[in-house]
C-alpha positions as protocol buffer text, in pm:
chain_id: "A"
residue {
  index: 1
  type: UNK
  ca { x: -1532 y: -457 z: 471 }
}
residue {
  index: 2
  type: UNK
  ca { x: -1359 y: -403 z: 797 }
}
residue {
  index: 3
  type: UNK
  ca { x: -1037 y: -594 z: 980 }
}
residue {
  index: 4
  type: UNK
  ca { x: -856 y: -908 z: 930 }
}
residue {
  index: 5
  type: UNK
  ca { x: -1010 y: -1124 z: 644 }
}
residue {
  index: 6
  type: UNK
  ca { x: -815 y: -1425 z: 679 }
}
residue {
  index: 7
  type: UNK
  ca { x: -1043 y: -1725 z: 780 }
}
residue {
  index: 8
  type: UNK
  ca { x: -1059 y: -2082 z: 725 }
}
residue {
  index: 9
  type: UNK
  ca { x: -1341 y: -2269 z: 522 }
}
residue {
  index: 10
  type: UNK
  ca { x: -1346 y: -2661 z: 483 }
}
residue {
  index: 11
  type: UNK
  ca { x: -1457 y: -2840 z: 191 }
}
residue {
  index: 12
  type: UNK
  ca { x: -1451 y: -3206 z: 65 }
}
residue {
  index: 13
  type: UNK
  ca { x: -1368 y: -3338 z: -288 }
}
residue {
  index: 14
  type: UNK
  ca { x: -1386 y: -3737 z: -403 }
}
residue {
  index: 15
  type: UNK
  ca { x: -1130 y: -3941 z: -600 }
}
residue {
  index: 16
  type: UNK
  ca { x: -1133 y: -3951 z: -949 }
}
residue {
  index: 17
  type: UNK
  ca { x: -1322 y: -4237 z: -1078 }
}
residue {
  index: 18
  type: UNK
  ca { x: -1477 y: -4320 z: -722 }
}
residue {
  index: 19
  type: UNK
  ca { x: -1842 y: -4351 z: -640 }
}
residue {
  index: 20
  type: UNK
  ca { x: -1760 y: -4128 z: -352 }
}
residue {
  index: 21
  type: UNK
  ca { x: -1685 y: -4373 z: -124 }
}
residue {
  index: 22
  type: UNK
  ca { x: -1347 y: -4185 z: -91 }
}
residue {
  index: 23
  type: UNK
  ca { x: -1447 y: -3859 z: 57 }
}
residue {
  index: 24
  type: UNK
  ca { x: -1139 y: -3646 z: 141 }
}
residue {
  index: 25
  type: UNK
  ca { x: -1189 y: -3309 z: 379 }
}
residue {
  index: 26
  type: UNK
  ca { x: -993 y: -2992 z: 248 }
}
residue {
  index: 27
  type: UNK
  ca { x: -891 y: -2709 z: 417 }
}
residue {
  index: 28
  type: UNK
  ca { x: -853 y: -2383 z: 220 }
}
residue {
  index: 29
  type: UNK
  ca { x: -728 y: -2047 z: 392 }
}
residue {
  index: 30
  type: UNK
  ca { x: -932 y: -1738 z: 203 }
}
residue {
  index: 31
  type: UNK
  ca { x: -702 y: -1416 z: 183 }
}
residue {
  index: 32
  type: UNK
  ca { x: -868 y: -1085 z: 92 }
}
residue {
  index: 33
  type: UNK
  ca { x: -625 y: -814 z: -63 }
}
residue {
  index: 34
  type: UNK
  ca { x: -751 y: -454 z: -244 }
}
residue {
  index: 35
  type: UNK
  ca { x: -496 y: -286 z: -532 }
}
residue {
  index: 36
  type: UNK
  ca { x: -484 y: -31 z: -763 }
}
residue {
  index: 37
  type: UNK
  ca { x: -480 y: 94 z: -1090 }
}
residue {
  index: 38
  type: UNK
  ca { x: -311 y: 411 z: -1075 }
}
residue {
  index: 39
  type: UNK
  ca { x: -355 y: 588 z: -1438 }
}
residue {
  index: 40
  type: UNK
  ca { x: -191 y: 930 z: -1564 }
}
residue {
  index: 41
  type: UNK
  ca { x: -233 y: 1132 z: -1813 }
}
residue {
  index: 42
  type: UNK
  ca { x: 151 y: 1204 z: -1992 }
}
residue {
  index: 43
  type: UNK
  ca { x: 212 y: 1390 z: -2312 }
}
residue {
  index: 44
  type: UNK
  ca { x: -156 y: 1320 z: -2418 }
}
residue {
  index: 45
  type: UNK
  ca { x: -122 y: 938 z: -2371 }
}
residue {
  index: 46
  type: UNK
  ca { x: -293 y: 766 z: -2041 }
}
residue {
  index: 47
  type: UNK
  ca { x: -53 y: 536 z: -1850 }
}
residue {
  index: 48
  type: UNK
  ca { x: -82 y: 299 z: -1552 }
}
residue {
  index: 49
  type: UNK
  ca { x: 194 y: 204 z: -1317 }
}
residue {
  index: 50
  type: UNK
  ca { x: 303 y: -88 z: -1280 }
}
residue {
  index: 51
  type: UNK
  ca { x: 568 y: -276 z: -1046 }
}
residue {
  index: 52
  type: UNK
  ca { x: 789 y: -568 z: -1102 }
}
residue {
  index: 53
  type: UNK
  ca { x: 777 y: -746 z: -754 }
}
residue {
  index: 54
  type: UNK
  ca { x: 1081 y: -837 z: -604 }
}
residue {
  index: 55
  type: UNK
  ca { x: 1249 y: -1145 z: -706 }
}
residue {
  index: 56
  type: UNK
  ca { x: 1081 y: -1150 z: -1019 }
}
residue {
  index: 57
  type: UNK
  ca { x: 1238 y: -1130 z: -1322 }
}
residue {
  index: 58
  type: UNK
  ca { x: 1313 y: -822 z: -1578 }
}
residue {
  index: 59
  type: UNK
  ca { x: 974 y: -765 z: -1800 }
}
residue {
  index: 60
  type: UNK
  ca { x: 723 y: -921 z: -1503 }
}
residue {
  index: 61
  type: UNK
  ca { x: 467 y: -611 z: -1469 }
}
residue {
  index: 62
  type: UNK
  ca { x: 204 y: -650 z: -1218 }
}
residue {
  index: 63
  type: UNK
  ca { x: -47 y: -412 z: -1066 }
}
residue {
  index: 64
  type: UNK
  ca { x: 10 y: -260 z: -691 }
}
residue {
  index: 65
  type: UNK
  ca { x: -205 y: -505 z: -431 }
}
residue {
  index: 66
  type: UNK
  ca { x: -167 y: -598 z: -62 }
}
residue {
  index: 67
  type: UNK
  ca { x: -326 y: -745 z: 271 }
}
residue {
  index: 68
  type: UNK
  ca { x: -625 y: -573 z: 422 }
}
residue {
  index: 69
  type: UNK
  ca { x: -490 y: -439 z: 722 }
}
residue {
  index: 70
  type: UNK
  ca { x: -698 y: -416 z: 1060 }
}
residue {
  index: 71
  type: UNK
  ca { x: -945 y: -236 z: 1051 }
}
residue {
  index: 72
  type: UNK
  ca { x: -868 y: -104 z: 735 }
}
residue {
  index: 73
  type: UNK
  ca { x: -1137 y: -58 z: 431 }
}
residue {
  index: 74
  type: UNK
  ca { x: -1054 y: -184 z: 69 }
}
residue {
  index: 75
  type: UNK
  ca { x: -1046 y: 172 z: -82 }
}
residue {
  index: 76
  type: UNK
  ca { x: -806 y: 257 z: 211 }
}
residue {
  index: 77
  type: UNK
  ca { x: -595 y: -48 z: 131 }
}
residue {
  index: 78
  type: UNK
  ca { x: -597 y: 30 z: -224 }
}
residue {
  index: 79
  type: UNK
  ca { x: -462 y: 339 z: -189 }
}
residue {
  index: 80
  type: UNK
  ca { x: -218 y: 268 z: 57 }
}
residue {
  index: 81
  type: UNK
  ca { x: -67 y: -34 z: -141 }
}
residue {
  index: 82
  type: UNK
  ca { x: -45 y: 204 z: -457 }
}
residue {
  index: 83
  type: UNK
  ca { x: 148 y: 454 z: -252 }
}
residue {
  index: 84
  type: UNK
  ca { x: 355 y: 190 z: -92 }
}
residue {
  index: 85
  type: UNK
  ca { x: 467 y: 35 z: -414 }
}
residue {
  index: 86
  type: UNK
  ca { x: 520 y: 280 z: -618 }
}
residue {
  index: 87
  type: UNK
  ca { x: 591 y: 604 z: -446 }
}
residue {
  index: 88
  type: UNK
  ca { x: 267 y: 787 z: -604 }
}
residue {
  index: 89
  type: UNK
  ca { x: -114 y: 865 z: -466 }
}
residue {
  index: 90
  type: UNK
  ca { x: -407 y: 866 z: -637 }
}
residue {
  index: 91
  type: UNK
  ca { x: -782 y: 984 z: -553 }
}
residue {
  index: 92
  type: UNK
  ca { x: -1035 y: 663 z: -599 }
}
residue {
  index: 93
  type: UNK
  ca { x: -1265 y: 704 z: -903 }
}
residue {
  index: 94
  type: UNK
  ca { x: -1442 y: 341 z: -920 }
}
residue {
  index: 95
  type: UNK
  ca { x: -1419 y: -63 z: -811 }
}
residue {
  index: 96
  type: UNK
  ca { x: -1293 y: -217 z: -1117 }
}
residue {
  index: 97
  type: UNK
  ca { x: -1353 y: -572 z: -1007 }
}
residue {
  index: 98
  type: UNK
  ca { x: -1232 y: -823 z: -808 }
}
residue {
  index: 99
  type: UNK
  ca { x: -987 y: -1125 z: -933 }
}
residue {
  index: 100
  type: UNK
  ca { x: -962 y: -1456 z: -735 }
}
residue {
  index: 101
  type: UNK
  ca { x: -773 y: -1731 z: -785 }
}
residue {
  index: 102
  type: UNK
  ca { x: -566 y: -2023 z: -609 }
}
residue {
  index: 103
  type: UNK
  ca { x: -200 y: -2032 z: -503 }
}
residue {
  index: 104
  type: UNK
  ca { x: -4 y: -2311 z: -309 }
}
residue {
  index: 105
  type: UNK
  ca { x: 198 y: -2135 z: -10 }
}
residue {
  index: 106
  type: UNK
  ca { x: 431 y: -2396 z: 206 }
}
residue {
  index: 107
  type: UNK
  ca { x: 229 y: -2641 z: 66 }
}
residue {
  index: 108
  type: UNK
  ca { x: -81 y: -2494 z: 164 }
}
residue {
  index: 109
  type: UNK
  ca { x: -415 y: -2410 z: -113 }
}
residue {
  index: 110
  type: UNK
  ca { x: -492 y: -2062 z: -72 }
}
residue {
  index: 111
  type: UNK
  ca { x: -817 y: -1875 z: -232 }
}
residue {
  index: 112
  type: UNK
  ca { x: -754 y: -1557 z: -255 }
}
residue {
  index: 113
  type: UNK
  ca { x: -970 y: -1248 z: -384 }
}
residue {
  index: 114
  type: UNK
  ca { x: -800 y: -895 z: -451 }
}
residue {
  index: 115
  type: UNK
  ca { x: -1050 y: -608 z: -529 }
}
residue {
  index: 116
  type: UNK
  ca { x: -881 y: -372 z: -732 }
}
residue {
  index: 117
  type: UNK
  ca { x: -992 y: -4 z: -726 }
}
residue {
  index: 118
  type: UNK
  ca { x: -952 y: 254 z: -1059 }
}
residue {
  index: 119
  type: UNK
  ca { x: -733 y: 615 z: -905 }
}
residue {
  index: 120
  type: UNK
  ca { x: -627 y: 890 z: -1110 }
}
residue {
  index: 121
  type: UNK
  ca { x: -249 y: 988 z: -1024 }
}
residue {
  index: 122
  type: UNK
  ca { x: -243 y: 1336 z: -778 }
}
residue {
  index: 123
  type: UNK
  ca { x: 112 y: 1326 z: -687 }
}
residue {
  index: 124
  type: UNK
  ca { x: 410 y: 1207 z: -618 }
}
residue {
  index: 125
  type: UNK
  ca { x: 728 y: 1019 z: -792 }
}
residue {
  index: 126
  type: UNK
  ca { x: 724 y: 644 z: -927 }
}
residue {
  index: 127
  type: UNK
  ca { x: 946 y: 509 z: -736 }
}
residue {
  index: 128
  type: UNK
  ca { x: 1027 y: 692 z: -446 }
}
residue {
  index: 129
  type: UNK
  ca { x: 927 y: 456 z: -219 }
}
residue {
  index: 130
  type: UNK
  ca { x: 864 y: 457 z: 188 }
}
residue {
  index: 131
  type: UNK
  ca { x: 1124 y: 291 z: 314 }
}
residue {
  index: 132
  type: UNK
  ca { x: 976 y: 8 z: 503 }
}
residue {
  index: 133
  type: UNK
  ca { x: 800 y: -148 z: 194 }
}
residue {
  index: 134
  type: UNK
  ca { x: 1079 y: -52 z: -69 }
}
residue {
  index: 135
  type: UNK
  ca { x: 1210 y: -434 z: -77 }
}
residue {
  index: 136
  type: UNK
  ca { x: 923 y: -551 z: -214 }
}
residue {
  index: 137
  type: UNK
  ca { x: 959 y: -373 z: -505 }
}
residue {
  index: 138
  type: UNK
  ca { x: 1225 y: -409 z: -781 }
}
residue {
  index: 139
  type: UNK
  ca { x: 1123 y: -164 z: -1009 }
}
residue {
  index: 140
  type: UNK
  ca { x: 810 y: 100 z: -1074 }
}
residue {
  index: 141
  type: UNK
  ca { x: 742 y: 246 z: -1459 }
}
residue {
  index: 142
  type: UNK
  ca { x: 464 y: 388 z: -1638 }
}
residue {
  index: 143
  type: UNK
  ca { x: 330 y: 160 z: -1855 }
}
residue {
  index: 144
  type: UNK
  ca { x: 113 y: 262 z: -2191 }
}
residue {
  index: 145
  type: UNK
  ca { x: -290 y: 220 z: -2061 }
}
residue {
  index: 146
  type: UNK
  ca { x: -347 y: 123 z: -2408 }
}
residue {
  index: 147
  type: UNK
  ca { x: -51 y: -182 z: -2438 }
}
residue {
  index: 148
  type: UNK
  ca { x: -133 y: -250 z: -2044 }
}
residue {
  index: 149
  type: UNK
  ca { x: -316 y: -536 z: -2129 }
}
residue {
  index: 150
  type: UNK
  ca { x: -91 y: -707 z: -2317 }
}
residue {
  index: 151
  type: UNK
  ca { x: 193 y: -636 z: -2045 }
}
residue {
  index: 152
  type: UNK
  ca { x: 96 y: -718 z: -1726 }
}
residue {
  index: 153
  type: UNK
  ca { x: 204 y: -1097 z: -1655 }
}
residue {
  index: 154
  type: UNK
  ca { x: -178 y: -1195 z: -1479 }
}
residue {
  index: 155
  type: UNK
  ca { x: -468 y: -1233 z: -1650 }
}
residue {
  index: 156
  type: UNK
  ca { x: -643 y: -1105 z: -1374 }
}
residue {
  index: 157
  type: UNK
  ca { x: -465 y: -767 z: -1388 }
}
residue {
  index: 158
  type: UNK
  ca { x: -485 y: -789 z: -1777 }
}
residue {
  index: 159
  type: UNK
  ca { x: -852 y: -742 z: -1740 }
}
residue {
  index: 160
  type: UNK
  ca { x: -813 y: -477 z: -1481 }
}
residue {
  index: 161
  type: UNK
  ca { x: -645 y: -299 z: -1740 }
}
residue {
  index: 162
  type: UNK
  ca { x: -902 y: -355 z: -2009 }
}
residue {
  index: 163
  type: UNK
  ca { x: -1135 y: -230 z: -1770 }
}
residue {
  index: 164
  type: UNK
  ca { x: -974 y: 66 z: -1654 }
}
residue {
  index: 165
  type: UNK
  ca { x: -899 y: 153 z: -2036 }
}
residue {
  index: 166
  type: UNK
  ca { x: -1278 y: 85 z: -2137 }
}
residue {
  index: 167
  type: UNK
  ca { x: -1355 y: 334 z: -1779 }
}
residue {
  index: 168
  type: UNK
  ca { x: -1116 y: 609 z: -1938 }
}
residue {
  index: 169
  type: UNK
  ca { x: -1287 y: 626 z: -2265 }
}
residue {
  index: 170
  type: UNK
  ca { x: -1614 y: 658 z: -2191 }
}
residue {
  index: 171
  type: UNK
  ca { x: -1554 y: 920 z: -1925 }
}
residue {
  index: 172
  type: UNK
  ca { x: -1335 y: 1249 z: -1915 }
}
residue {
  index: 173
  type: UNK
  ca { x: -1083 y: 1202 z: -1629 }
}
């Protein structure tokens, strides 16, 4: 998927309890993002890393993601959002998935779909980060694979996990 995936779509939607004779037009922005789940092998356990976004509090894990950037591909994107966030690079192994879902931005409805990509870890340190995306991070740890799910603070990225966990045991990595 090439470029800048930011578009526009319009909708409608009736009042509750109308015979739609109240037809209201919506505007929803789409936003297209790719991630990563970047998984390690340490001391015979596999691990993921995880980040705690800036601004949120201590014990909110989440999953490296980001924009598509122009003329960028999601497996590019992926990668280059894990390395951004947490200071580590991975080589691409499978698609996991995709997650969508809703936010309100400036009082704006936003759809948004993030495609997150499986990598196993090559190199690098968690949390030495490049310097022009280090404040978006608070933090960067390893996380248990195996506890991931329970962890993370999205569902979405809670069945990432489970997926890249169920992808790990039924291959050798």
């Amino acid at each position: 998927m090439p470029g800048d995936f930011t578009g526009i779509q319009a909708g409608r939607a009736t009042s509750p309890g109308s015979d739609d004779d109240c037809v209201t037009n919506l505007v929803v922005k789409r936003e297209f993002s790719a991630g990563g789940v970047l998984i390690r092998k340490l001391k015979g356990e596999w691990m993921l890393a995880a980040i705690r976004p800036a601004g949120k509090d201590p014990g909110v894990w989440a999953l490296p993601k980001g924009n598509i950037g122009r003329g960028e591909d999601l497996r590019e994107t992926a990668r280059r959002e894990v390395h951004e966030e947490t200071g580590a690079t991975g080589r691409l192994v499978e698609k996991l998935g995709d997650v969508r879902y809703v936010y309100t931005w400036d009082g704006e409805r936003i759809f948004k779909v993030v495609s997150f990509f499986l990598l196993r870890y090559s190199r690098g340190r968690l949390g030495e980060l490049p310097p022009e995306t280090a404040h978006e991070v608070a933090e960067v740890r390893w996380l248990s694979l195996a506890e991931a799910p329970k962890l993370l603070a999205y569902g979405g990225e809670r069945d990432m996990a489970e997926r890249a966990l169920a992808s790990v045991q039924r291959r050798t990595l």
